[in-house]
C-alpha positions in Angstrom: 275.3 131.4 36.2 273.5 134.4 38.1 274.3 136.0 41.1 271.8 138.9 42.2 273.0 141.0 39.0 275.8 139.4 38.0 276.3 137.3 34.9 278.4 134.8 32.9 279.3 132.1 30.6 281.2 130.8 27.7 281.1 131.5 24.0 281.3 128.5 21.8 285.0 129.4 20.8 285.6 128.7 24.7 285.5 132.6 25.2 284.7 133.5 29.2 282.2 136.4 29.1 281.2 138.5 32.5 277.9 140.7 32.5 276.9 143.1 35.0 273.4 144.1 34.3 272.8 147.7 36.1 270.3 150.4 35.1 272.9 152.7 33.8 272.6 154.5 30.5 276.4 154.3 30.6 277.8 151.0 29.3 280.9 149.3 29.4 282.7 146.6 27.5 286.1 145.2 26.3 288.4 142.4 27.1 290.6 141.2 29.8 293.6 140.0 28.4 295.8 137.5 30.6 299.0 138.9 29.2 301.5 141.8 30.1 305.3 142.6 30.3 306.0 139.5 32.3 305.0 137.8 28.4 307.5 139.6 26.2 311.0 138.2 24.9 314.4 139.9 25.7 315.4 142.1 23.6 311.6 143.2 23.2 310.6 145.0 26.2 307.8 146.9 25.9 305.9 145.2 23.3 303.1 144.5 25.6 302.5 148.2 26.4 303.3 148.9 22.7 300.7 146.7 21.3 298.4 148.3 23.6 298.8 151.7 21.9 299.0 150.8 17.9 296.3 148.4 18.3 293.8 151.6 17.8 296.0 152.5 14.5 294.7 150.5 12.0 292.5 147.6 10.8 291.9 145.4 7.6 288.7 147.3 7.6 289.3 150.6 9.5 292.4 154.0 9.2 293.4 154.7 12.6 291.0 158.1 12.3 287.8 155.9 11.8 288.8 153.9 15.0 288.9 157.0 16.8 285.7 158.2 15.7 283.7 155.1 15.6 283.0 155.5 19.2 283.6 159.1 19.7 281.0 160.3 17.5 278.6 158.9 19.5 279.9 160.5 22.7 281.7 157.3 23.7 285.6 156.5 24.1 288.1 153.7 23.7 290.3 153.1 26.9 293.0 150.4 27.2 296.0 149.6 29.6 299.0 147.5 30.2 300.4 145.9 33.1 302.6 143.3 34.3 300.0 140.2 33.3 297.6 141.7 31.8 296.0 143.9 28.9 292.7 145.6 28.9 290.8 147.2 26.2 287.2 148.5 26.1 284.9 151.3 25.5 282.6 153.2 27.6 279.4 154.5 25.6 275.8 155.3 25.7 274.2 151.3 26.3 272.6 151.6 23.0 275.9 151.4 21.1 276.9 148.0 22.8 276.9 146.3 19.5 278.8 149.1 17.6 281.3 148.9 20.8 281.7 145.2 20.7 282.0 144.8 16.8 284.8 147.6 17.4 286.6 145.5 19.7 286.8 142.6 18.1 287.9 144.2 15.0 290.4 145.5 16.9 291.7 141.9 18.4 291.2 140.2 14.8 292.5 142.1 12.7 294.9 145.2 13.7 297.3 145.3 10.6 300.2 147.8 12.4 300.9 149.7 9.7 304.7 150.9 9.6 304.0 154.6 9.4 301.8 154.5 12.5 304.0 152.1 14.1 306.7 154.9 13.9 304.2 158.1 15.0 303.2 156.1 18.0 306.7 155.2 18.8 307.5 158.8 19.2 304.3 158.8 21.8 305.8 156.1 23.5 309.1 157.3 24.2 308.0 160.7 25.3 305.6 158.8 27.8 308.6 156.5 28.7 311.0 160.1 29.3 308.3 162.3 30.8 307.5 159.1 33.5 311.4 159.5 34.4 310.7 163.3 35.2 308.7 162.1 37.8 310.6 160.0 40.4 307.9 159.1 42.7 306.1 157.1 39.9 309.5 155.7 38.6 310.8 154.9 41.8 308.4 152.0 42.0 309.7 150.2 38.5 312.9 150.7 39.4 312.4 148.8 42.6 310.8 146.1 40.7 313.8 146.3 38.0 316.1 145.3 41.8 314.1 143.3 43.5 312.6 141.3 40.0 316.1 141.0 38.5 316.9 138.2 35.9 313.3 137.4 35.6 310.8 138.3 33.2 309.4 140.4 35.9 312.2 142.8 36.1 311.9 145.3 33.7 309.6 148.6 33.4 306.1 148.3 31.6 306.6 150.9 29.2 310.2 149.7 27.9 313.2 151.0 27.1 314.4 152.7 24.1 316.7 150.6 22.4 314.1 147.7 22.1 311.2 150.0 21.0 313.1 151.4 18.5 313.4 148.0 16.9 309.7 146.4 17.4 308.0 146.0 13.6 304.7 145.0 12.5 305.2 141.8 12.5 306.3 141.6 16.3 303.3 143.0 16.7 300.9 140.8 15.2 302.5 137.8 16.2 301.6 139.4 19.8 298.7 139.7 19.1 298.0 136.0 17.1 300.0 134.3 20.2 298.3 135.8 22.9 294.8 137.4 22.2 293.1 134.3 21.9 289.8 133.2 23.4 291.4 130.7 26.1 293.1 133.5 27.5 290.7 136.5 27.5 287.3 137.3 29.1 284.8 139.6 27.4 283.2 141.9 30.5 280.1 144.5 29.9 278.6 146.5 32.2 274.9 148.7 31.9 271.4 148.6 31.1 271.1 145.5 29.1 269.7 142.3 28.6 272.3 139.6 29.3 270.6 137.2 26.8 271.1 140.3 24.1 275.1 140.5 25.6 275.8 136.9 24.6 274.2 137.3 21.7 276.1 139.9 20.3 279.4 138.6 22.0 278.9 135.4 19.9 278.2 137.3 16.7 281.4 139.3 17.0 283.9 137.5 18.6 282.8 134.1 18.5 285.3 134.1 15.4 288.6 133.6 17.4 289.8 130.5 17.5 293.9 130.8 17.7 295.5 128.6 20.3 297.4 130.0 22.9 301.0 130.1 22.5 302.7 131.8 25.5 306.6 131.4 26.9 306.7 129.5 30.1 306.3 132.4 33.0 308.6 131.7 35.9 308.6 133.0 39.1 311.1 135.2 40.2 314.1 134.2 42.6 314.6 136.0 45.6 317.1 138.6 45.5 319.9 139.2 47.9 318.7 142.5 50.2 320.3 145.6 48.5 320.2 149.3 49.6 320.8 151.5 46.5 320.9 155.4 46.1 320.6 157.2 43.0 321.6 160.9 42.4 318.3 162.8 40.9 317.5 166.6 40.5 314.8 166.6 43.1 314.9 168.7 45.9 313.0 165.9 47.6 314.5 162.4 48.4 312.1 159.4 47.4 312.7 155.9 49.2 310.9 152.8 48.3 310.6 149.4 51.3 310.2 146.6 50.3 309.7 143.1 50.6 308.0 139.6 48.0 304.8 138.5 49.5 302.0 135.8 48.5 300.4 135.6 45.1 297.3 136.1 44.3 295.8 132.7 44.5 297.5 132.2 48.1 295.3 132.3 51.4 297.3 134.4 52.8 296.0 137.6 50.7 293.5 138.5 52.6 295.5 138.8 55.8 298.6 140.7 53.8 296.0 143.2 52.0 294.4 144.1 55.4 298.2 144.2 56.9 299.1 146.7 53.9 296.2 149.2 54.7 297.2 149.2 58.2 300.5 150.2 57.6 299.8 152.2 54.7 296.6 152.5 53.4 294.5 155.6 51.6 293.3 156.7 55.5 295.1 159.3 57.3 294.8 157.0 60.0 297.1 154.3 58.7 299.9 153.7 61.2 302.8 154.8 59.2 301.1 158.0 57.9 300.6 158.7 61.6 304.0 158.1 62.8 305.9 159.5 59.8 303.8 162.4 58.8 301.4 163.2 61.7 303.9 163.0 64.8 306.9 164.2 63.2 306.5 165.9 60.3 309.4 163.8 58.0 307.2 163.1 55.0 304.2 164.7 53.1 303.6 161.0 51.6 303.7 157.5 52.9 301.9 154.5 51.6 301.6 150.8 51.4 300.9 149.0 48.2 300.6 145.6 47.8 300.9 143.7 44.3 299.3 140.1 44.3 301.0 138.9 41.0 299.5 135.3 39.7 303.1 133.0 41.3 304.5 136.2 43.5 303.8 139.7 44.9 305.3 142.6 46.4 304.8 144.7 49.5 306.4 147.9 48.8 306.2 150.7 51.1 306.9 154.6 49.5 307.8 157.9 51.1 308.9 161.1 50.3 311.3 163.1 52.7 313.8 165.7 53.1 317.1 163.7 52.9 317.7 163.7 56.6 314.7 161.8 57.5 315.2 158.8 55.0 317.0 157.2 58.0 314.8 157.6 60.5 311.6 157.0 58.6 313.2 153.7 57.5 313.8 152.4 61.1 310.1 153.8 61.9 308.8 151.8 59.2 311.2 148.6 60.5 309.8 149.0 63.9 306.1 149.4 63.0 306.3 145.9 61.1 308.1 144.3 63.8 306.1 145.2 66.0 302.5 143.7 64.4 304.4 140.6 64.1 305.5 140.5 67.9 302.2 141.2 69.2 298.5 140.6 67.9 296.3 143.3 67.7 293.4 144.0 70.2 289.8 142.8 69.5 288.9 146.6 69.2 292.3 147.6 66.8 291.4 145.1 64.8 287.8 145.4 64.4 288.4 149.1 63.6 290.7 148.0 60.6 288.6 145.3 59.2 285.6 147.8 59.4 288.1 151.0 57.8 288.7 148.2 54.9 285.4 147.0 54.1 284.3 150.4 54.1 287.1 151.3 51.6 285.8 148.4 49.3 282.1 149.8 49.6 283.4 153.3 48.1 285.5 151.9 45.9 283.0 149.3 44.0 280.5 152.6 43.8 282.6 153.1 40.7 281.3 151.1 37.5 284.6 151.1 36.0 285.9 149.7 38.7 283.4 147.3 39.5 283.8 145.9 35.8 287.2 145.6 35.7 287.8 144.0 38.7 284.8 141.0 37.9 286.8 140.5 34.3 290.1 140.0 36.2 288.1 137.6 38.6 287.0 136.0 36.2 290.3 135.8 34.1 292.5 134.6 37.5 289.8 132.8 39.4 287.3 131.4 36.6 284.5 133.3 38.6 283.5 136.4 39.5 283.9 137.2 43.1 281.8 139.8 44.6 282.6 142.7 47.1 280.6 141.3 49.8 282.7 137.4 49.7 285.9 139.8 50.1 284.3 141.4 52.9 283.6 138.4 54.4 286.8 137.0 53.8 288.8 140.5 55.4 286.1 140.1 58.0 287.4 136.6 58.8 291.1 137.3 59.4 292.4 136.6 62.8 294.8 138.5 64.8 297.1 135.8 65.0 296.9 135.5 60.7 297.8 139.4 60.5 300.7 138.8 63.1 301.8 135.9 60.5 301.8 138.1 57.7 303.6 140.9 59.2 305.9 138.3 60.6 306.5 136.3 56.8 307.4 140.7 55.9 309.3 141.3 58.6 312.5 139.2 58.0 313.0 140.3 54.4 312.0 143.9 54.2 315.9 144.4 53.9 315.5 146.2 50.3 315.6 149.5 49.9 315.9 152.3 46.9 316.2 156.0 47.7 316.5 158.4 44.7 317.5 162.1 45.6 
């Protein structure tokens, strides 16, 4: 399939590959990997985001130095992260070192060994990331909402783990991650740059056309809704940091596009956004507040963060009630609502000006949707939201933004 300069197909191994052909002397690839947090047994939290670090530590062919320097040496790097679904790993390189990238990669994916005395360095990594993330409350704030409002699901429990569990993940948990889940059925290989993307498959299918484990993943259930809670947790901060929120649509319901425009209304990167207007702007009661909204593939959240002197926790909650109820009383104008379609769209312009970005978000089309989507169709699609569909979504939010956490 081609779309102006976007590519993609399917290896023979049933592989989903996504090219982007630019004239960049920078390249990008990797692979989009539908699995996360959400994925891992109890007792093994964190073996997602631990995976994702020790996969660099070792090979049947390649000592965790030589993985490092592979790319490095050629002015390149190896990047990977972990989230609630999903795993990426890739490199960003000169273009002419696509096929030493790719062959990296899926060395990596095939055959990672773990060795124990790695595994135990980069368990020391991982718990000073997992301890220097709880020095910083406005970060943690937002997995400990998810921990609340996610509870007793698979969903409801921080990305990076917790120590008892790490302390007891082996080599072989590992690999069997790895065997289970990093499979062609549920990955998709993405590159971005200056090259042919007959030359792309080709080298895709030389390197990685050798996978061919079948997908073995535990059942993913969505979570149940939680009773509304309003917890406060004693911190050393000299600042108090409250997190709103609410569950929203997934990512594969019509809705989104109404809910994502709702968010950056209320809370959105602009200094415009209503919230940072009423909150910070007119009264002065926080130096941050921001909507988020997290399209998960049978759930989402709408969380809504600020950061305030303890005495305006209070009111900035019943500011933020009031703002919400209010969209889902009355519709915006023609001209409101025009300004925020064009404020978004605009946002998404900037945004995609970013090859990283542009790459990752085709590969996680592709991986959720089973095609790549392009910034103009979501314009179009924000573009096409009514008044009355915003007033929905704020009026689907409204009702259960009862949930609050306020560390301080």
């Amino acid at each position: 399939m081609k779309g102006d300069d976007i590519f993609s197909c399917t290896l023979t191994n049933g592989l989903r590959m996504v090219h982007i052909a630019t004239g960049s002397e920078v390249a990008y690839c990797g692979l989009a990997v539908n699995a996360g947090s959400r994925d891992e047994a109890p007792g093994k939290w964190g073996l997602a985001h631990f995976v994702e670090h020790t996969i660099f530590k070792g090979t049947r062919r390649r000592r965790a130095w030589h993985i490092i320097n592979r790319m490095e040496r050629v002015g390149g790097e190896l990047n990977a992260y972990t989230t609630k679904e999903e795993t990426m790993v890739y490199s960003i390189f000169p273009r002419e070192h696509f096929a030493r990238a790719t062959e990296l990669i899926a060395d990596l994916v095939a055959n990672s060994q773990f060795p124990a005395a790695e595994l135990a360095k980069e368990r020391e990594v991982v718990l000073d990331e997992v301890n220097s993330y709880l020095d910083s409350p406005s970060e943690a704030i937002y997995d400990d909402f998810e921990d609340l409002i996610w509870k007793d699901s698979s969903l409801g429990h921080n990305i990076l783990g917790v120590e008892p569990d790490l302390l007891t993940i082996t080599g072989d948990d590992c690999r069997n991650y790895l065997s289970q889940l990093y499979v062609p059925e549920n990955m998709v290989f993405f590159a971005l740059g200056n090259l042919r993307h007959d030359a792309v498959a080709r080298t895709a299918e030389r390197y990685l056309g050798q996978l061919h484990h079948p997908l073995c993943r535990m059942e993913r259930k969505a979570p149940a809704i939680v009773k509304p809670f309003h917890h406060t947790r004693g911190i050393e901060s000299h600042q108090a940091h409250t997190i709103y929120g609410a569950p929203a649509c997934s990512m594969h319901d019509e809705r989104r596009y109404a809910m994502s425009l709702m968010s950056n209304i209320l809370g959105g990167p602009g200094m415009n956004s209503l919230l940072n207007v009423a909150i910070r702007e007119r009264r002065g009661y926080a130096y941050t507040v921001e909507s988020s909204l997290a399209l998960l593939s049978d759930c989402g959240l709408l969380t809504i963060y600020f950061g305030s002197d303890e005495e305006h926790v209070a009111p900035s909650k019943r500011i933020i009630a009031g703002t919400i109820d209010r969209l889902a009383a009355k519709p915006l104008t023609d001209r409101a609502l025009d300004a925020a379609k064009k404020q978004y769209t605009g946002q998404l312009c900037v945004a995609s000006d970013s090859h990283e970005s542009r790459i990752i978000a085709a590969a996680k089309s592709m991986l959720y949707y089973g095609r790549v989507g392009s910034r103009e169709e979501t314009a179009q699609r924000i573009a096409a939201v009514t008044a009355q569909q915003l007033q929905d979504a704020a009026a689907t939010i409204a009702p259960h933004l009862a949930s609050t956490l306020t560390l301080h």
